[in-house]
N, CA, C and O of each residue as an XYZ file, in Angstrom:
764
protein
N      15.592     17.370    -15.474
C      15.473     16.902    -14.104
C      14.922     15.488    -14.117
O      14.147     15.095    -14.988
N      15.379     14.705    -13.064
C      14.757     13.313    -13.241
C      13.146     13.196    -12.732
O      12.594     14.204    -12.292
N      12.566     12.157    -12.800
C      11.575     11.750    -12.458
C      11.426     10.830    -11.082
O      11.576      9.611    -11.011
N      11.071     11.794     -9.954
C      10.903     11.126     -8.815
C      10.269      9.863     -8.709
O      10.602      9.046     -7.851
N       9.050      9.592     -9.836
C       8.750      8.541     -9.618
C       9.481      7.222    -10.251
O       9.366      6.001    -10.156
N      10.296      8.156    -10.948
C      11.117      6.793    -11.247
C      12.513      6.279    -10.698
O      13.374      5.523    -11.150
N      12.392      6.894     -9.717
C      13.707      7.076     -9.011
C      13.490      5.821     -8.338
O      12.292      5.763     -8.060
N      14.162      4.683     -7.908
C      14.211      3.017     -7.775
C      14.266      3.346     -5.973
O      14.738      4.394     -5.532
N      13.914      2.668     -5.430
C      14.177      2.406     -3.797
C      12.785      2.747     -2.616
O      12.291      2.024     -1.751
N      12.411      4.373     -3.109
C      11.469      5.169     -2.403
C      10.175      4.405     -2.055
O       9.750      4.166     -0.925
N       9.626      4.068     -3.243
C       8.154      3.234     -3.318
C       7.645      2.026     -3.495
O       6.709      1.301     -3.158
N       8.883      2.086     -4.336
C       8.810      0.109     -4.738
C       7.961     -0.020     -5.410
O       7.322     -1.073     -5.430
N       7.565      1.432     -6.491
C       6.247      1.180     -8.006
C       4.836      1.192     -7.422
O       3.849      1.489     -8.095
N       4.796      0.845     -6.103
C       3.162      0.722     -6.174
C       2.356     -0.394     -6.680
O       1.166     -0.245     -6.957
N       3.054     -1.650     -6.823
C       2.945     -3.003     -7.212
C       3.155     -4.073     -6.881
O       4.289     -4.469     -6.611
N       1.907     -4.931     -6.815
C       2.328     -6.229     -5.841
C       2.786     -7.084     -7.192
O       2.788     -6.764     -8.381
N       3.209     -8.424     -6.443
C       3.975     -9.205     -7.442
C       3.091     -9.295     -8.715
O       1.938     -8.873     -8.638
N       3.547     -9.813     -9.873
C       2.468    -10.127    -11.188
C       2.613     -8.682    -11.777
O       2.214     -8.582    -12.937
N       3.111     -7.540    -11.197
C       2.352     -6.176    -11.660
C       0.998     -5.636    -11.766
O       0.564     -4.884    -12.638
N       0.420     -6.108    -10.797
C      -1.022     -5.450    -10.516
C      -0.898     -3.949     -9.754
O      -0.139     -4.152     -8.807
N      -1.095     -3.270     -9.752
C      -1.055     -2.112     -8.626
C      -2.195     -2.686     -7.538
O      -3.193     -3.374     -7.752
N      -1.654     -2.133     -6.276
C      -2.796     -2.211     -5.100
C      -3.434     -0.942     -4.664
O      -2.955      0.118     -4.260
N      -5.068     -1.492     -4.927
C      -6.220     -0.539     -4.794
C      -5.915      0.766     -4.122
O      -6.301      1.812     -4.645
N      -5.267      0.768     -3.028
C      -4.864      1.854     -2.594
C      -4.090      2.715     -1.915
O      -4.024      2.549     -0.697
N      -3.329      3.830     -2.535
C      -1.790      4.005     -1.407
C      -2.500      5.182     -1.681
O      -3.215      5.608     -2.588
N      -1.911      5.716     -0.197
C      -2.134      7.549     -0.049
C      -0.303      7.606      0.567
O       0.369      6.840      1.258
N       0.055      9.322     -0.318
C       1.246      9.227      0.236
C       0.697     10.776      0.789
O       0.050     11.649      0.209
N       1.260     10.696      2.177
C       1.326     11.849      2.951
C       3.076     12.282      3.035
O       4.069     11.784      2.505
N       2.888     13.413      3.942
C       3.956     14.057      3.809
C       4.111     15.196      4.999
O       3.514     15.085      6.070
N       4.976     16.292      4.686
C       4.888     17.381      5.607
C       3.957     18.502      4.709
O       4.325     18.802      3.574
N       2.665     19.124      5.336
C       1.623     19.917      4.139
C       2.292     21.124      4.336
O       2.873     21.491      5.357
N       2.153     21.762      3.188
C       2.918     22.961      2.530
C       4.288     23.139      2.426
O       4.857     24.151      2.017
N       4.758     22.177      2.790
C       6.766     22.125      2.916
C       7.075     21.578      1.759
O       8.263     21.255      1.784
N       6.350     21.207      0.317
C       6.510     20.714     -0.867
C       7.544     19.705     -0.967
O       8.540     19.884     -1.668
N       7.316     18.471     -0.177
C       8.332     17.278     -0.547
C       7.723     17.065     -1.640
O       8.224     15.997     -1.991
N       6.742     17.443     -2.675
C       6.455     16.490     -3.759
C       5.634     15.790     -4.141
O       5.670     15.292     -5.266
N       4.521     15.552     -3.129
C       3.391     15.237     -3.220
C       3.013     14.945     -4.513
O       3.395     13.915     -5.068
N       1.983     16.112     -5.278
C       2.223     16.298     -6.127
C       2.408     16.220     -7.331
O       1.674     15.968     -8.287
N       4.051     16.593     -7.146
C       4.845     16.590     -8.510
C       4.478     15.096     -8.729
O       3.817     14.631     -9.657
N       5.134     14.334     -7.511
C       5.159     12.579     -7.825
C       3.612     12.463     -8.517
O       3.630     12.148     -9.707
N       2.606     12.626     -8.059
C       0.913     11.878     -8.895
C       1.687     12.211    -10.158
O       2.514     11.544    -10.781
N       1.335     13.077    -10.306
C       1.592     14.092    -11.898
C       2.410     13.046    -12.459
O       1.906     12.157    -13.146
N       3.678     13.100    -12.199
C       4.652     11.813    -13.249
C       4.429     10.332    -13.176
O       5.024      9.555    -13.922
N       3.413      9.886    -12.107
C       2.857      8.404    -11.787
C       2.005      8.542    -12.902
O       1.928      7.685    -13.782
N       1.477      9.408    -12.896
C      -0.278      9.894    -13.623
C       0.360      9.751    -15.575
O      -0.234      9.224    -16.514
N       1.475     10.321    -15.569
C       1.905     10.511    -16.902
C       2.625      9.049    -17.889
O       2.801      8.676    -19.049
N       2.866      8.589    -16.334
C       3.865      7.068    -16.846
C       2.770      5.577    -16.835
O       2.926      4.372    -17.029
N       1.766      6.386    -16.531
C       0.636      5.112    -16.523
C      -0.819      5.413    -17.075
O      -1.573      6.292    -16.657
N      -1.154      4.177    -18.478
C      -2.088      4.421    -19.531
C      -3.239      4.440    -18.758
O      -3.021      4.335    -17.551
N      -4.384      4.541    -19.089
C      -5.552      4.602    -18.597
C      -5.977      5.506    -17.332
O      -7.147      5.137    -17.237
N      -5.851      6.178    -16.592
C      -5.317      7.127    -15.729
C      -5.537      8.500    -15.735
O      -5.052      9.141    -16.667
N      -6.352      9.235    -14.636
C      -6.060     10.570    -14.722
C      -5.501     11.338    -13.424
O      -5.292     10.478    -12.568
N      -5.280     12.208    -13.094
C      -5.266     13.195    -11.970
C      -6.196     14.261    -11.909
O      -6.482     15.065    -12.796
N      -6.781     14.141    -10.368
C      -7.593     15.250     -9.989
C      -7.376     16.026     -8.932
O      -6.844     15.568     -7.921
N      -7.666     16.982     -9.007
C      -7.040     18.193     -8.142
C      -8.241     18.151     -7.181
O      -9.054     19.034     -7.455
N      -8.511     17.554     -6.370
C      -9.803     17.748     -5.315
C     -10.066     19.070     -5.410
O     -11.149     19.451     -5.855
N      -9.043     19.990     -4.975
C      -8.846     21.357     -4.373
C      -9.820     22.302     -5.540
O     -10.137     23.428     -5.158
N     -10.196     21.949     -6.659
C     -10.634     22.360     -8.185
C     -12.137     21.998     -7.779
O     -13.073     22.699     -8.166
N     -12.299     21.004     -7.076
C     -14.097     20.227     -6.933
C     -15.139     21.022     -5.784
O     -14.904     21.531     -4.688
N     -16.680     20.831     -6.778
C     -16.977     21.524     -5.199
C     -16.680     20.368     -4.008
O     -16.252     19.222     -4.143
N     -17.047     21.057     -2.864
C     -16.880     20.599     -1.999
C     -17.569     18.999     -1.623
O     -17.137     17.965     -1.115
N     -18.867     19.461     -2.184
C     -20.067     18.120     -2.068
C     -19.812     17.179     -2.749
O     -20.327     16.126     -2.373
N     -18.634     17.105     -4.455
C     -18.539     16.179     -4.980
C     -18.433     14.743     -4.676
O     -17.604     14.456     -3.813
N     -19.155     13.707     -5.249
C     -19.032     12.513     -4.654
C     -17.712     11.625     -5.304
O     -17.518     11.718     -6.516
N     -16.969     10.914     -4.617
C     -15.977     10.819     -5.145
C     -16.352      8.912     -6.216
O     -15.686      8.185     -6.953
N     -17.600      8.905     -5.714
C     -18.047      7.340     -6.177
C     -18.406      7.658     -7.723
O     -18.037      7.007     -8.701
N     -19.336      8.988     -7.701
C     -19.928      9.553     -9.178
C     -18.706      9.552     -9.992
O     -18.808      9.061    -11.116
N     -17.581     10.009     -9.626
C     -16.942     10.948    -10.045
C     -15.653      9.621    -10.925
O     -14.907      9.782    -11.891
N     -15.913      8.317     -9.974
C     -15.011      7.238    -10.070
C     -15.711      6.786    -11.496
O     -15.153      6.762    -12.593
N     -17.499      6.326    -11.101
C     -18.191      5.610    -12.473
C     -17.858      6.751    -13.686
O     -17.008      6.353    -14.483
N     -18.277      7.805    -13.889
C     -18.214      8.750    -14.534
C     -16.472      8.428    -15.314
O     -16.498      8.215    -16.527
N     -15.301      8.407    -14.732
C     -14.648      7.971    -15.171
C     -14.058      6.720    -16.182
O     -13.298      6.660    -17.149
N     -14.986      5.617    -15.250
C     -14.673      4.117    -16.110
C     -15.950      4.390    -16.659
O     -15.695      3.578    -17.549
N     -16.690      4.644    -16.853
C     -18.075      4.752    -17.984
C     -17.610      5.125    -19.276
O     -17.683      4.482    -20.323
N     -16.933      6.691    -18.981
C     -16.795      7.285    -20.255
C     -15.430      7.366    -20.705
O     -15.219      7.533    -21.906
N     -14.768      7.298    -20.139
C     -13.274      7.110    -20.567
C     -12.470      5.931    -20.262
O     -11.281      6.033    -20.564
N     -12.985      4.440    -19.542
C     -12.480      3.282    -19.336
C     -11.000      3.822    -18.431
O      -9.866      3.629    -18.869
N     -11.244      4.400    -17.338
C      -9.736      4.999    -16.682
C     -10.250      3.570    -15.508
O     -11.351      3.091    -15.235
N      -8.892      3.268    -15.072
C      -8.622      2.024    -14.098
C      -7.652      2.542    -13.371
O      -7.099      1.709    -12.652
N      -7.212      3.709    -13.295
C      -6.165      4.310    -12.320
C      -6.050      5.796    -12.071
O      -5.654      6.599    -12.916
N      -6.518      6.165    -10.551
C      -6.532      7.353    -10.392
C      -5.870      7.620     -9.305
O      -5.630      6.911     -8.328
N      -5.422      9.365     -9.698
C      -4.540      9.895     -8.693
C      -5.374     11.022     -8.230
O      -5.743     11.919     -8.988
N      -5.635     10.969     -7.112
C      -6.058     12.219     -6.662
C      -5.524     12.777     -5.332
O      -5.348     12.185     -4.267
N      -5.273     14.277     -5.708
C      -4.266     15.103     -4.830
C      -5.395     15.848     -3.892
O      -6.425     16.386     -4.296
N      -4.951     15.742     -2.590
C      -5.573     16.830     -1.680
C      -7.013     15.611     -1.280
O      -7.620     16.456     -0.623
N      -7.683     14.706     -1.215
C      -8.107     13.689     -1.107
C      -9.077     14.751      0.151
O     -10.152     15.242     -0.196
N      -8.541     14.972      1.504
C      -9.226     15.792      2.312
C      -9.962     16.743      2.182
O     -10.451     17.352      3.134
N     -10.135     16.991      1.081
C     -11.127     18.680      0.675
C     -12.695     17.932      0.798
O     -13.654     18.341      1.453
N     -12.590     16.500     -0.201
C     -13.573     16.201      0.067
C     -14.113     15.781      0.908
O     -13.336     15.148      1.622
N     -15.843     15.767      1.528
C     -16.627     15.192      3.009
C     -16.554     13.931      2.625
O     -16.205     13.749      1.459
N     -16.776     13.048      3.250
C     -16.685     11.362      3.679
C     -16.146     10.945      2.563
O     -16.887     10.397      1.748
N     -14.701     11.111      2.260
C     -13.554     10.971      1.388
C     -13.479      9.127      1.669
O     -13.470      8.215      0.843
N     -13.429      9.091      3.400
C     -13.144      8.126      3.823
C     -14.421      7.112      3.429
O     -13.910      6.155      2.847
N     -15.570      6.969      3.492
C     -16.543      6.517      3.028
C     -16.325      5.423      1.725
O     -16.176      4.225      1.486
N     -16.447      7.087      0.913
C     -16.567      6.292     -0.523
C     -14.970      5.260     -0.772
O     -15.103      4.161     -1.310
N     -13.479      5.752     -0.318
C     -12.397      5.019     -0.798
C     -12.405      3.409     -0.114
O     -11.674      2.496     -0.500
N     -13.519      3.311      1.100
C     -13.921      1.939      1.538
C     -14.929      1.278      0.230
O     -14.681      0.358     -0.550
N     -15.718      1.849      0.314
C     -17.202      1.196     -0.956
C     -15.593      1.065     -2.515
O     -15.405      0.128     -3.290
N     -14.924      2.171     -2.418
C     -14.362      1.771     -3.939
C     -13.542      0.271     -3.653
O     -13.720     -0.811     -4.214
N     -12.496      0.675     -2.468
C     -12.123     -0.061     -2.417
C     -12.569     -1.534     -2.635
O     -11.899     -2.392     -3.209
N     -13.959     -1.715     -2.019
C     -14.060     -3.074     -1.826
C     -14.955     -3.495     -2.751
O     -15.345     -4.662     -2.800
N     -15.432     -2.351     -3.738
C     -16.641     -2.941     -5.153
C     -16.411     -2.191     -6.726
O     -17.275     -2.137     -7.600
N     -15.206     -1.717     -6.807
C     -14.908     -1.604     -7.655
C     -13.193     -1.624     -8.363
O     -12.151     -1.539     -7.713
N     -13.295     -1.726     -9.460
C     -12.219     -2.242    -10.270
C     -11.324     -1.049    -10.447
O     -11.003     -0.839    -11.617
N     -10.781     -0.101     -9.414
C      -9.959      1.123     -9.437
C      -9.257      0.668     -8.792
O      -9.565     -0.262     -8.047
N      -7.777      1.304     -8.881
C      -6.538      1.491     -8.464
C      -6.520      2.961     -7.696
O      -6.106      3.796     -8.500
N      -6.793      3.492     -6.561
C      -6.546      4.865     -6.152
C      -5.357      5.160     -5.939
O      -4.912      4.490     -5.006
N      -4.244      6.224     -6.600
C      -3.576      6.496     -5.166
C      -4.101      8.119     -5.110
O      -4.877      8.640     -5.911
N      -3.430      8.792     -3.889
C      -4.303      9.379     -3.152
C      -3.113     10.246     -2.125
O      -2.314      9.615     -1.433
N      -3.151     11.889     -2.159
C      -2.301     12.284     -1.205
C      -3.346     13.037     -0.274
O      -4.339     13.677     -0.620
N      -2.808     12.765      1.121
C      -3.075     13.947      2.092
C      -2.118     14.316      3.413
O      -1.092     13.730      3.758
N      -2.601     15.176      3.888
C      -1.491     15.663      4.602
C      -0.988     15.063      6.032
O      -0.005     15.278      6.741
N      -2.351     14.040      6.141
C      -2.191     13.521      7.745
C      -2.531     11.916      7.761
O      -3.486     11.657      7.029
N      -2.239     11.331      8.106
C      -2.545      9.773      8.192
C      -3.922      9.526      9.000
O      -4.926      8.872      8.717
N      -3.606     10.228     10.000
C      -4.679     10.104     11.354
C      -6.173     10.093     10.494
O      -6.770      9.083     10.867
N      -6.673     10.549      9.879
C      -7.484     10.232      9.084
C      -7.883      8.977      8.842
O      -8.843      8.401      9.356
N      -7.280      8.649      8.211
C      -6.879      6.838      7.659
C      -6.916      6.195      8.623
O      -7.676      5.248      8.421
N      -6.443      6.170      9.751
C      -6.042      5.231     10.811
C      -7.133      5.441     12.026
O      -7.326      4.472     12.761
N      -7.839      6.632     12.266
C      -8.504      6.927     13.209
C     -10.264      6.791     12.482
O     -11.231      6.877     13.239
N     -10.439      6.582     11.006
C     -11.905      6.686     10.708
C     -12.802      5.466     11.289
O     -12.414      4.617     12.091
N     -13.717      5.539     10.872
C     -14.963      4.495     11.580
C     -14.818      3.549     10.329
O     -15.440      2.507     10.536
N     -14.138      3.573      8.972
C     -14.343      2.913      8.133
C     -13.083      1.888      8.258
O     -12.822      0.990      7.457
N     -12.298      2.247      9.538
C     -11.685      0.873      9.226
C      -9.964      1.081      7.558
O      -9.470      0.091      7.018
N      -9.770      1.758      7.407
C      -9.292      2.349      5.827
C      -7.454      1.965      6.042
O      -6.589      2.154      5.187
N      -7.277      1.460      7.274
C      -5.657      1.373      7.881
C      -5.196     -0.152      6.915
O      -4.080     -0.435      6.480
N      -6.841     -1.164      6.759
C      -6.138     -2.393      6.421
C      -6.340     -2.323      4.880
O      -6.151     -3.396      4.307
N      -6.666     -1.336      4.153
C      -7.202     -1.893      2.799
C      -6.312     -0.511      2.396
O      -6.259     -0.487      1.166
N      -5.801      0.313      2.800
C      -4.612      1.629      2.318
C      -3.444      1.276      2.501
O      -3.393      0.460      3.421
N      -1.750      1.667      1.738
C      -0.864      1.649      2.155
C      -0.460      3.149      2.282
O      -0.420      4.140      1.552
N      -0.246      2.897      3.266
C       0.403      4.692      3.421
C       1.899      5.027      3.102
O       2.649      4.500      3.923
N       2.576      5.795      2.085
C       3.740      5.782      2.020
C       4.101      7.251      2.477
O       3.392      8.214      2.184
N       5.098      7.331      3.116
C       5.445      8.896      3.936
C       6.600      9.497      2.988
O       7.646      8.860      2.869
N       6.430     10.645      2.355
C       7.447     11.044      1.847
C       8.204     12.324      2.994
O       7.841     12.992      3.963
N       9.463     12.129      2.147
C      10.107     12.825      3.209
C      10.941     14.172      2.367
O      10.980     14.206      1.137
N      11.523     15.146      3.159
C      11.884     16.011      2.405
C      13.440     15.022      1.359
O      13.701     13.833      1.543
N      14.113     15.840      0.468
C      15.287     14.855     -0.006
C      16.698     14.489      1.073
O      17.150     15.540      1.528
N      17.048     13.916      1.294
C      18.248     13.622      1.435
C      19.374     14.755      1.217
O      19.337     15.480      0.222
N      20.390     14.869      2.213
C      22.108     15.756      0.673
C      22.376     14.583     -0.065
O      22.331     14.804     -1.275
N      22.702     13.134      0.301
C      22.757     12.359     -1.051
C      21.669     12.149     -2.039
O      22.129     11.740     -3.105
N      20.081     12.324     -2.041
C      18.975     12.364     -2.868
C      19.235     13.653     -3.424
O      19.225     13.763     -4.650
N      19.476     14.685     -2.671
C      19.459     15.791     -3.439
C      20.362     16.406     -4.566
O      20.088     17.225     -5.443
N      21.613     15.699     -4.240
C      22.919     15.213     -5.040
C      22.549     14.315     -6.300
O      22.585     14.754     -7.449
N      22.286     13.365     -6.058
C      21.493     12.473     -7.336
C      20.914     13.327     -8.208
O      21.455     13.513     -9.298
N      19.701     13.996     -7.864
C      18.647     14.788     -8.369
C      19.344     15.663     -9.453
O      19.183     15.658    -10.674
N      20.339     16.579     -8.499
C      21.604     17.432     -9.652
C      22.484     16.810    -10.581
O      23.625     17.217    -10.800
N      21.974     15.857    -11.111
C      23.213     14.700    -12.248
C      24.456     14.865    -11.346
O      25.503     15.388    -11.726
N      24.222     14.345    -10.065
C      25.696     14.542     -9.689
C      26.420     13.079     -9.341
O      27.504     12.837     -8.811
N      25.364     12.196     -9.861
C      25.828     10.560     -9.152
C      24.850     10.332     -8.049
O      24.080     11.071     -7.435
N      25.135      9.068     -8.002
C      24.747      8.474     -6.673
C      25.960      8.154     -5.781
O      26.712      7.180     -5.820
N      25.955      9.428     -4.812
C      27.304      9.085     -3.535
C      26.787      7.663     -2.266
O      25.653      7.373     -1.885
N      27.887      7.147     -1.959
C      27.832      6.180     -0.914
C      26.974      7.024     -0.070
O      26.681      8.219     -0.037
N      26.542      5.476      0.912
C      25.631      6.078      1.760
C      26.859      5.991      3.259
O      27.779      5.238      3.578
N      26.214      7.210      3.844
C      27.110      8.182      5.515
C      25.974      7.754      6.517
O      24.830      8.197      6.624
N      26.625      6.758      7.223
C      25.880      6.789      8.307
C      26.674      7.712      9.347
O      27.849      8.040      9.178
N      25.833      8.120     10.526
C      25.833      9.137     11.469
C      27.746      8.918     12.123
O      28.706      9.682     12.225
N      27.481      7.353     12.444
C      28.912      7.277     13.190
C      29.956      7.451     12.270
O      31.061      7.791     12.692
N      29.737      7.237     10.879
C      30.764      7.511     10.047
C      31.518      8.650      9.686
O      32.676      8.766      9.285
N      30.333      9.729      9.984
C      30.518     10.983      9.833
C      31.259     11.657     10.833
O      31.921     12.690     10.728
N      31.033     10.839     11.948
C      31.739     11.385     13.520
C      33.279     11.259     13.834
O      34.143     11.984     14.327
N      33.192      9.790     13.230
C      34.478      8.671     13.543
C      35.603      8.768     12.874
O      36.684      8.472     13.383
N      35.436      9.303     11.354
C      36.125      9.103      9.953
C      36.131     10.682      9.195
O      35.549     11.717      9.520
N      36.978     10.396      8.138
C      36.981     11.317      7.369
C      35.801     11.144      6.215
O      35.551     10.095      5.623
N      35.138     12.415      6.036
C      34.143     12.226      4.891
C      35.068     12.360      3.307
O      35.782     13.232      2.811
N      34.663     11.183      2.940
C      34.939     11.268      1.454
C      35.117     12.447      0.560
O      34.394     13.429      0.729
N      36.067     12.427     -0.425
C      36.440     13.360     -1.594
C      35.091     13.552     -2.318
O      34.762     14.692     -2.647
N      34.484     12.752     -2.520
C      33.135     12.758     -3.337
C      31.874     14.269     -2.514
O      31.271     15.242     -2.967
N      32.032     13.683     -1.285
C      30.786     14.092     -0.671
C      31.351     15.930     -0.345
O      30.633     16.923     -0.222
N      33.221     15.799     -0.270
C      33.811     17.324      0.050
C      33.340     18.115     -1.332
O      32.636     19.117     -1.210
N      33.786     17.595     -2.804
C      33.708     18.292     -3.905
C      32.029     18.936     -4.033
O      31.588     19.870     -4.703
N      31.545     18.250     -3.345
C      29.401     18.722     -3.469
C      29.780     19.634     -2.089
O      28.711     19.556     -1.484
N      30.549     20.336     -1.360
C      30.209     20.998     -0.500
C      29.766     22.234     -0.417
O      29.310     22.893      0.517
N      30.047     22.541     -1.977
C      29.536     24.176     -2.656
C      28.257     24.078     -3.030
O      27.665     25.119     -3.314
N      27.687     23.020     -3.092
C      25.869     22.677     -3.359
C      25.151     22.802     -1.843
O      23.933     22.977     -1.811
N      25.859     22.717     -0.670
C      25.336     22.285      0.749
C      24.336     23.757      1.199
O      23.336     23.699      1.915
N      24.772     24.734      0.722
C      23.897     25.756      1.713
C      22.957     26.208      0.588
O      22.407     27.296      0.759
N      22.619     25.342     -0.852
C      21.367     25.442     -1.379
C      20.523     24.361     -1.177
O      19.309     24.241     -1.347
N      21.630     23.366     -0.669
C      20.337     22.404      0.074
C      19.834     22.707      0.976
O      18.774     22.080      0.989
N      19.918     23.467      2.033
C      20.169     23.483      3.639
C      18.667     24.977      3.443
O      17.742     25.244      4.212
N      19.037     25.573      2.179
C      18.209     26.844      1.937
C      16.940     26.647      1.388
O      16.187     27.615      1.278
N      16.515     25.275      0.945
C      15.793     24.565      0.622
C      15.448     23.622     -1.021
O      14.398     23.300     -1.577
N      17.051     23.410     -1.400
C      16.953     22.348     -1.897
C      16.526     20.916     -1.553
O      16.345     19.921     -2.255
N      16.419     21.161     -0.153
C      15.841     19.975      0.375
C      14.302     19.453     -0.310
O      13.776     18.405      0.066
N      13.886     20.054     -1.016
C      12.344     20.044     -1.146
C      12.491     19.809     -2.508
O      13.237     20.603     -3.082
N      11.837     18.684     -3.374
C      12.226     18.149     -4.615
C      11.896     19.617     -5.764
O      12.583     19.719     -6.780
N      10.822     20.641     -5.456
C      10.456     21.292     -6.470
C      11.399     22.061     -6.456
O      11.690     22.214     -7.642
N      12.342     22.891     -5.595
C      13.359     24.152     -5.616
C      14.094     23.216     -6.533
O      14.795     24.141     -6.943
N      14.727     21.770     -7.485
C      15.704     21.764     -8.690
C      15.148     22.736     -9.354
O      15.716     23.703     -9.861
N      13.583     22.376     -9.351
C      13.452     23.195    -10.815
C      13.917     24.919    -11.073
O      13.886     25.477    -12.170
N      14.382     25.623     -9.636
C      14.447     26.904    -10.169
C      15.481     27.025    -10.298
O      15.851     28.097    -10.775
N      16.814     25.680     -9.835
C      17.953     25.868     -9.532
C      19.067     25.079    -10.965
O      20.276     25.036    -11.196
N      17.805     24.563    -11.638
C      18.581     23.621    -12.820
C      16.941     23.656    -14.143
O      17.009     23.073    -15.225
């Protein structure tokens, strides 16, 4: 199966020009509908040195996420972290302002709601990028199955015109997308 995060278009790497990563992206999503969340840290986490992933959901509750940052670059020199579920922890929003603005980390960071981010007292809308994942595409989800990359169907095309030989021959894949191939983890039970 491919690697979502390396799939070209979606994210754009997570890198400003030069190749620096920026301090901090949270990707939200739809919670419990498994677009991938996730899976994506996990293969960001795997394709980049220095780096770990943490499962908030694993921490107590009280953990500080500042301890937890030094503790990292102290003893293992990590400069890039992924941490999933970001909301479990209390004043999440707090400490990713103080990291943000006094220390030498790269966060990224999933949760399930933006409003967080955008509604805290810390201000977290101008120093976060929020990237929204979405469930797949039938042409993403097509890709995903080594099946190519089909042209892209806009709405009127579909109305106006005949749909392509390409997109008819995948029409025997359509009601395992529709059943929830839509959701990047069902390849894995299906390939």
């Amino acid at each position: 199966m491919k690697s979502r995060a390396s799939e070209s278009g979606r994210l754009g790497g997570g890198r400003l020009s030069g190749g620096r990563f920026l301090n901090g992206i949270m990707l939200n999503g739809l919670t419990k509908c498994l677009v991938g969340k996730t899976v994506l840290l996990r293969q960001l986490r795997s394709e980049t040195p220095d780096a770990v992933y943490v499962s908030v959901d694993t921490l107590e509750r009280d953990t500080s996420l500042i301890d937890l940052v030094r503790m990292f670059q102290e003893n293992y020199r990590i400069t890039v972290l992924f941490i999933d579920e970001i909301h479990f922890l209390r004043g999440f929003e707090g400490d990713l302002k103080e990291l943000y603005d006094f220390y030498s980390v790269n966060i990224w960071f999933t949760s399930p709601s933006s409003l967080s981010i955008y509604g805290s007292a810390w201000d977290l809308s101008r120093r976060v990028i929020i990237e929204r994942l979405h469930p797949f595409s039938l042409r993403e989800y097509l890709f995903f199955c080594d099946q190519g990359l089909l042209e892209t169907l806009t709405i009127n095309q579909t109305l106006s015109s005949a749909i392509g030989a390409n997109y008819l021959r995948q029409s025997y894949r359509f009601k395992d997308y529709v059943s929830g191939g839509l959701y990047p983890f069902t390849l894995a039970l299906y390939y």
